[in-house]
N, C-alpha and C positions, 0 to 999 in steps of 0.2 A: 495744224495741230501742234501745239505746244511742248517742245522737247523737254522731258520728264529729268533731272537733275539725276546724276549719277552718284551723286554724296545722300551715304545713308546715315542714320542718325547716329552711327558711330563714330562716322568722323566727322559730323557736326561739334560732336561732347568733345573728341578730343582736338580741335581745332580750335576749341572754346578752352578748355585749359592750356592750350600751347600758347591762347596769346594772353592769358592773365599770368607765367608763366614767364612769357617774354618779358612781360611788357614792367612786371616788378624788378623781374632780373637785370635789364638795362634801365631800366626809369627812376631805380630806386625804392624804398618805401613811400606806399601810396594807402592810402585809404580806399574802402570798398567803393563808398561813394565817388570818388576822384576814378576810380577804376572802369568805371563806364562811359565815361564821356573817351578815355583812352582809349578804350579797347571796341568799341561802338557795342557793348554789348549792353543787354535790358540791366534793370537792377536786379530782378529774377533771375537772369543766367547767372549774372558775377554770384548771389549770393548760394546759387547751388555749385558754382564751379570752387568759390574759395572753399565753402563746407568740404568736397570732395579734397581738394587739393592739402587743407589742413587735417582731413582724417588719417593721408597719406603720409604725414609728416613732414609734406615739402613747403609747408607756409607757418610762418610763425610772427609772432606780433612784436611790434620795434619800436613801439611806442604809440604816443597819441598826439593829435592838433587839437587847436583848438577852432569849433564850428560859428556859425555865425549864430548867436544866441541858441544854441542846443547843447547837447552836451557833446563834451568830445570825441573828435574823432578816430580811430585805431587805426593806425597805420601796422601793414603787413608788410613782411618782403620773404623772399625765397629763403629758408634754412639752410646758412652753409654746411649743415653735420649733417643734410639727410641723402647725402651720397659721396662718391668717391671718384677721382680720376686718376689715370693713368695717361702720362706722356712720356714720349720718347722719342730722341733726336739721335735717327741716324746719321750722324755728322762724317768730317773728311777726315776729323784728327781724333775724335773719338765718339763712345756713345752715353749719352746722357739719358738719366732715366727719372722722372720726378712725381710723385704722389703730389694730388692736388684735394682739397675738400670743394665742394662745387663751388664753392667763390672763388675759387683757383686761388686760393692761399697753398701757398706750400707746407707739404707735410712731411715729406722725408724726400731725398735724394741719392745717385751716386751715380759715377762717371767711371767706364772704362777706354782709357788710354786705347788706341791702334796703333800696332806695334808693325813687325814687319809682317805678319798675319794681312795684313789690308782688309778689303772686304770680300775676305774670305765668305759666305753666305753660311757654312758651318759657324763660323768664329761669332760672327755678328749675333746670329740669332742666341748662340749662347749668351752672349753678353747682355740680353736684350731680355733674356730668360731669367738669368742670375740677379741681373739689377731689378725687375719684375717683382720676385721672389723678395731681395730683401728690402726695396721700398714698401710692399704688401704688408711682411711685418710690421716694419717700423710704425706704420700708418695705422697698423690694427685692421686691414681691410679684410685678412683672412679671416678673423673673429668674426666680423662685424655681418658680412655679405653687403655691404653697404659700397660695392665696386660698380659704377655705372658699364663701364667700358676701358678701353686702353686704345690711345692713337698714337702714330708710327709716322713722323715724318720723314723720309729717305730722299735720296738723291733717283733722278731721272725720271720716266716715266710710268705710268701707275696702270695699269689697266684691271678693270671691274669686271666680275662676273656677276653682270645683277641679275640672274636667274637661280643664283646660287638658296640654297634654301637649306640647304645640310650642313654637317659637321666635317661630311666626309666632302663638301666641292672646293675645289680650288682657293674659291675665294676670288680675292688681289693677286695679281701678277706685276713682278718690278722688271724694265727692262732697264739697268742702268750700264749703259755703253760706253761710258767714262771710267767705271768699278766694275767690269767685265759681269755684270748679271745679265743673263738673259730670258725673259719670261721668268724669272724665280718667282716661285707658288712660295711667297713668304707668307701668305696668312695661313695658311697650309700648314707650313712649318713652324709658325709660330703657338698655334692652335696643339700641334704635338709634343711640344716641347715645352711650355711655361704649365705651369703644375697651376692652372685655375680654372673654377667649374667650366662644365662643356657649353652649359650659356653663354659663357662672356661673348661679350661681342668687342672683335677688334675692327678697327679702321685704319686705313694705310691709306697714304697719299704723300704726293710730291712735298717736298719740304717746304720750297718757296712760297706753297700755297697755304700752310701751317703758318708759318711767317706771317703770311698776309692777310688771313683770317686773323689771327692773333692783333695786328696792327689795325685791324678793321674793327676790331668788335674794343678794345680796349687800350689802344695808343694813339700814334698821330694820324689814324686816318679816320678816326671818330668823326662823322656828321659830311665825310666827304662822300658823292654819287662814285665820281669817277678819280682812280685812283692806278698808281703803280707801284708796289714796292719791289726791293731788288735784293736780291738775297749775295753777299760777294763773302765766301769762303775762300777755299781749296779753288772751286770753281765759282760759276754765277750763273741766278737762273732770275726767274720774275714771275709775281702775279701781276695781272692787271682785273681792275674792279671797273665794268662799264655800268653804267643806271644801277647802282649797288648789287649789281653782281656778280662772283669771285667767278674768276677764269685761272685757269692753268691746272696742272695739275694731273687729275684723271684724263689720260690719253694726250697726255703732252700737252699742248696750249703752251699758252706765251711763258708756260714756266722753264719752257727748252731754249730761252732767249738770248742762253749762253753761246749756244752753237747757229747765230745767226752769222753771213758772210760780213767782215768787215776788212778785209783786206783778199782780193782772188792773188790767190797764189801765196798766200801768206805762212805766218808759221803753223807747223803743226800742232792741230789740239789733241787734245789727250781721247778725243771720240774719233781721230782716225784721220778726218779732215782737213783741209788748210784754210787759215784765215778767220777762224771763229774768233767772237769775243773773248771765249773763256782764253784764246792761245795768248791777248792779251792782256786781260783785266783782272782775272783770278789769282789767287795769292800764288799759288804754285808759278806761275807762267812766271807774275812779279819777281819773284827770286832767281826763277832760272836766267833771268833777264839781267838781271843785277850781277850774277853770279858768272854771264856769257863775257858781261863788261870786263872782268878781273875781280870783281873783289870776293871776299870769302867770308863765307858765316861763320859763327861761333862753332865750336868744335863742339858736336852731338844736338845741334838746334833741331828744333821742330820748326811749322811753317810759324807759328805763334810767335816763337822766337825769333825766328829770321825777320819776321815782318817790323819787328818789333827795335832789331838792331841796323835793317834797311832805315827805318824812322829817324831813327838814332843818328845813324850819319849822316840824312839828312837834315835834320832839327835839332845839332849839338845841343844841349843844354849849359855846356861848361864854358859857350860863349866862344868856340872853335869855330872852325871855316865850315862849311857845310863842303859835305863831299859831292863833287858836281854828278859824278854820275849817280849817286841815288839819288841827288835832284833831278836828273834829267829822265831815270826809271820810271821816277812819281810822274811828272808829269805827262811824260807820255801816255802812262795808266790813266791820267785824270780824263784827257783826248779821247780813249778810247772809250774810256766809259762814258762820257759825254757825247758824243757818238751815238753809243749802243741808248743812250736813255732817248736821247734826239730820237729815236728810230720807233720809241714806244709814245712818245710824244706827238708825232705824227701820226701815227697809227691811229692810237686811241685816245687824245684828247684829254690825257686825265690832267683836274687840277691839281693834286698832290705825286708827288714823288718822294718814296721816302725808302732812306740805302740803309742797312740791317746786314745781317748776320755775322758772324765775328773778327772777320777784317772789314771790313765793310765800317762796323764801328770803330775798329782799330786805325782805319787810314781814312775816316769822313773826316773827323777834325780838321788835318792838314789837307786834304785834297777837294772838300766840299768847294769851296770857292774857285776854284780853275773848274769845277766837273759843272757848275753852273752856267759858267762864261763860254765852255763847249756845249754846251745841251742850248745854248742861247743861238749858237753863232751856225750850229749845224743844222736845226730845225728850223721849221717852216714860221715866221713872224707870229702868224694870230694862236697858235695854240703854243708857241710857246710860251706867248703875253699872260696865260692861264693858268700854267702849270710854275709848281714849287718846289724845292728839291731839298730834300733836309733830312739828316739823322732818323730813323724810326726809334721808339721812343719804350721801349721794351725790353733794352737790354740783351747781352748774349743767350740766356733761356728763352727769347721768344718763339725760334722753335718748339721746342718742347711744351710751352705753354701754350700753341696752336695747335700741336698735335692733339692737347687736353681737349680743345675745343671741340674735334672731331666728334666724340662719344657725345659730348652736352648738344652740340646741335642734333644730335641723332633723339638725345633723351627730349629735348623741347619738342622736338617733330613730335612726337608721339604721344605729346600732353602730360610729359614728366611719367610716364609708362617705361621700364625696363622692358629687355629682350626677354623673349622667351626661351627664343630657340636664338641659332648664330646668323638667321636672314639680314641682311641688307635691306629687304626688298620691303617687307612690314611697314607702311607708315601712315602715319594722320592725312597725307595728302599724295593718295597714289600719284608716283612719274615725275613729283617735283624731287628734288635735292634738297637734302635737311638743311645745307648751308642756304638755301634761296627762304625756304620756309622760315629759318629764324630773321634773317634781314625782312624780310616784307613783314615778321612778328613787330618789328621795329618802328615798320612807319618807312623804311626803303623800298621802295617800289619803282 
């Protein structure tokens, strides 16, 4: 006997606008007609799913082609004004907060500084609260209702209560053991704390994977399967992307990549351990390193700055000697992190490798090419004949602008459908992951 499909015809309709949905949002403006052959659906679905999806106000027309002897074509694409996001980077040196319209155009922003407060879990969420609040304003989101969700990219790792169903459950739990959190119920506290309706739905996850979504759906790892990016802050963490799909993150994965052994017995990292990556490659270690040698930072530097005046006597510009021990800093850091990428190289095969977050960009320029020749000379010949290593291409907000991602993969799962309530669990494809479901919207599989 024939086993009876467990997809009912609601998540037919909305699996049917999630990939007309997707498939404009990444492909561009397309034509109804062009929209079938894409999306394998009849002409009868596209033209009841576009009618649906432009009643909603999430389709609007962008123009016209011209047909072969007909008249012309109407090209559609996704309405950037018929929603709103919220991102935020919980960062090492501070918290950045940024209103997005769903093209993830920026609409408003603001940055709070971490002072000696650190991450405080009081502090933070205030600041998380207040910038919240006044990027909302500025955005017109409290007006409008026109807010899909708000995503949270933090440091460490992330654990999900996906049975959560209420206002009143947990939610997210962060354990970050670097920044002294342990299990913190921040969607919890973030839920009591930002003055927005009790629908909103928030999402929280590991930053590196915010990062790497971000570079996946919209920078340098466009049209790659398999991929790594590397997130190099204060500390270092990593997504890795197998057969396009994002790893890390939720319950740790290869976004804890900071704290793999690379030295037994080695220095102290700041997670308690000896011999991690982070004791060598992360910006903090970098200076402390610099700073063990003899020489001394600017007087009231931040790591930004210190990074910045390590560089500097490394790469005189005024045509001076280079100071050999920041050159010899650098390159040990390049070793190591050459190393540590070697080690995901091996692992997973990917062909792109791309280094992100804000040293990471700060010290790619000068350290790219030594971090090549170690990721060459430490891994295994055939996969690392495969693999690429270069800049991610998003800039210092790519955080923040994958945390945006968070809520838009959630709204695509669900066929451009808002939350009702604050579930997690609600979606177009019971047990898959919003982020799987929008990549396979894509044509990744």
């Amino acid at each position: 006997m024939a086993e009876r499909s467990s997809r009912t015809v609601r998540d037919l309709r909305v699996g049917n606008r999630a990939s007309v949905l997707q498939r404009l949002y990444f492909g561009g403006p397309m034509s109804r007609q062009a929209l079938g052959p894409a999306t394998g659906l009849s002409s009868g679905s596209v033209s009841n799913v576009v009618a649906e999806l432009t009643a909603d106000g999430l389709l609007e027309e962008a123009g016209s082609v011209e047909s072969d002897g007909g008249r012309p074509r109407t090209l559609l694409r996704v309405a950037p004004s018929s929603g709103r996001l919220i991102g935020v980077d919980v960062g090492e040196t501070r918290v950045r907060v940024e209103a997005f319209d769903l093209a993830l155009t920026e609409l408003a922003r603001t940055e709070s500084p971490l002072t000696d407060s650190g991450h405080d879990v009081e502090t933070i969420v205030r600041h998380i609260a207040e910038g919240v609040a006044e990027v909302a304003a500025e955005a017109g989101i409290e007006r409008d209702g026109s807010l899909i969700g708000v995503g949270v990219g933090v440091p460490g790792i992330v654990d999900r209560d996906d049975t959560a169903d209420t206002a009143d459950s947990g939610g997210t739990v962060v354990h970050g053991q670097t920044i002294g959190w342990d299990a913190v119920p921040l969607e919890r506290m973030l839920r009591e704390t930002i003055q927005l309706p009790a629908e909103t739905a928030y999402f929280v996850d590991n930053g590196a994977r915010a990062l790497g979504q971000a570079e996946m759906w919209f920078g340098g790892g466009r049209g790659a399967r398999d991929a790594a990016i590397v997130l190099i802050g204060s500390g270092v963490g990593a997504c890795v992307v197998t057969g396009g799909v994002i790893h890390g993150g939720a319950r740790g994965g290869p976004a804890e990549w900071g704290h793999l052994t690379v030295s037994v017995r080695g220095r102290r990292c700041r997670c308690g351990a000896r011999g991690c990556l982070e004791a060598y490659a992360g910006a903090e270690a970098l200076l402390a390193r610099w700073q063990e040698a003899g020489r001394v930072l600017p007087p009231g530097a931040d790591e930004e700055t210190g990074v910045s005046a390590l560089l500097a006597a490394a790469h005189p510009r005024d045509g001076g000697a280079p100071d050999p021990v920041a050159v010899a800093v650098l390159d040990e850091t390049a070793e190591y992190l050459g190393a540590g990428i070697s080690d995901l190289v091996n692992l997973f095969g990917p062909e792109r490798v791309l280094v992100g977050g804000w040293a990471g960009l700060q010290l790619g320029p000068h350290l790219l090419p030594a971090v090549r020749q170690y990721t060459e000379s430490y891994a295994l010949r055939h996969p690392a004949a495969r693999a690429t290593v270069d800049l991610g291409q998003l800039g210092p907000d790519a955080v923040t602008v994958g945390a945006a991602t968070l809520p838009l993969a959630d709204f695509f799962a669900r066929g451009g459908r808002r939350h009702t309530t604050p579930s997690r669990t609600e979606s177009g494809t019971p047990g898959v992951p919003d982020w799987q479901v929008v990549l396979e919207g894509r044509g990744v599989r």
